[in-house]
Steps between C-alpha positions, in 0.01 A plus 500: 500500500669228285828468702335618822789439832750298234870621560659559159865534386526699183883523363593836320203675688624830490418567121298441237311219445623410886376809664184455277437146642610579865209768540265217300542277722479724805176646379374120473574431864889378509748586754778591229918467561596754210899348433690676305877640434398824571390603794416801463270358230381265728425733752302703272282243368415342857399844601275583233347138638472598848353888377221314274443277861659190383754295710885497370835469591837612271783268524816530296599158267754470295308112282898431371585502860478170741537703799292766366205306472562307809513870708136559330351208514628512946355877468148337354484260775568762793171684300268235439456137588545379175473541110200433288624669141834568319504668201861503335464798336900655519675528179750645314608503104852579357480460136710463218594204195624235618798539352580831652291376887779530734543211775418784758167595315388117495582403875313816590151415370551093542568627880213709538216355251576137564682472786348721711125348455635128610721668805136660603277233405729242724479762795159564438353134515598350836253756635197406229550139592472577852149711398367222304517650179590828315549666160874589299424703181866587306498792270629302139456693200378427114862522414513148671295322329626633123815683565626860421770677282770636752417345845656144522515565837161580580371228292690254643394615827111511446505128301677395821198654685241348323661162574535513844165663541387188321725265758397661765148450409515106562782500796287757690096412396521207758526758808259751370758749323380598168770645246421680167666761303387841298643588185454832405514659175615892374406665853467863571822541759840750582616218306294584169536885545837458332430351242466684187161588362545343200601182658196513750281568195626127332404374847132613478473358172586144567268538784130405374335680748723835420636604799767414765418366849463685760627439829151420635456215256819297613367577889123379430680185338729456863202611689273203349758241504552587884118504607348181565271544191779322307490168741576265236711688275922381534815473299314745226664787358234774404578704201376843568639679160174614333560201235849590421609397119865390535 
């Protein structure tokens, strides 16, 4: 097992790609705190763990939230003694022009898809450091490295992820903490499903391999850049977009 008795925080665990990468890692041997806004959610995905034999425990967390994340990070401790992974996967997109962006729509995914990965990387590291070492992985996005029509916002958040998943790279690498990012492309999600056929179509076909991603890919990505087979791999952002023509 490749993460065999590692504790591992995923954010936004009750969906998706989350869910997807909270039984992954379960299956590989981690103990798995499934965070997530929704509870219920949360719930749900932690007891699908336990069912399949896995170790988990749901807590709710609000990222945008100090007090939030301070209330699961306390609820982590009382589980386990200590954290080996976090995967900052929680995030949220509210699109429009820039022009027509409302102050309300920007705060809310600056809060959530930059904020809330520094408020949970800062809680998450005392406890790494006191381990000797650990892994942060932060869900960026292609959009962050070449921008996208309609989501200022969620640009602006992602480049602001890549950077500090670059900074944190060189303040943490002296006490064992390795930090990298994944950057997905056109992925298979709720998100996706309504989107317009023709629209998804124009995705496929700046894709060279043809298809979108599927959940699976973005968790194999998380799942290698949390095992110990990636040692000597920091401050990288992995593209995993099946060659994405922007």
């Amino acid at each position: 097992m490749r993460l065999k008795d590692k504790v591992a925080l995923i954010t936004g665990a009750g969906q998706g790609i989350g869910r997807l990468t909270a039984m992954t890692f379960a299956r590989e041997g981690a103990r798995v705190v499934v965070a997530d806004i929704n509870m219920t959610s949360a719930q749900a995905t932690a007891t699908a763990i336990e069912q399949a034999d896995g170790r988990a425990k749901a807590v709710f967390l609000d990222v945008s939230r100090p007090e939030s994340v301070d209330a699961a990070f306390q609820s982590l401790s009382n589980w386990a003694d200590g954290l080996d992974i976090l995967v900052n996967n929680a995030g949220i997109t509210r699109d429009a022009r820039m022009q027509k962006m409302s102050e309300e729509q920007f705060d809310a995914v600056i809060a959530v898809n930059l904020k809330g990965v520094w408020l949970c990387a800062k809680a998450a590291v005392p406890s790494m450091v006191a381990r000797g070492g650990g892994s942060i992985i932060n869900a960026a996005s292609i959009v962050g490295l070449y921008g996208n029509f309609g989501q200022t916002n969620y640009v602006a958040a992602k480049s602001g992820v890549i950077g500090m998943t670059k900074t944190w790279a060189r303040e943490l690498g002296p006490s064992g903490i390795r930090v990298n990012a994944i950057a997905p492309g056109f992925i298979s999600t709720d998100m996706i499903a309504t989107v317009p056929e023709k629209v998804v179509e124009g995705m496929r076909e700046r894709t060279p391999l043809r298809r979108l991603g599927r959940a699976e890919d973005i968790a194999n990505a998380y799942l290698f850049l949390a095992s110990d087979e990636a040692s000597f791999i920091t401050g990288v952002v992995l593209s995993v977009d099946g060659g994405l023509l922007f």
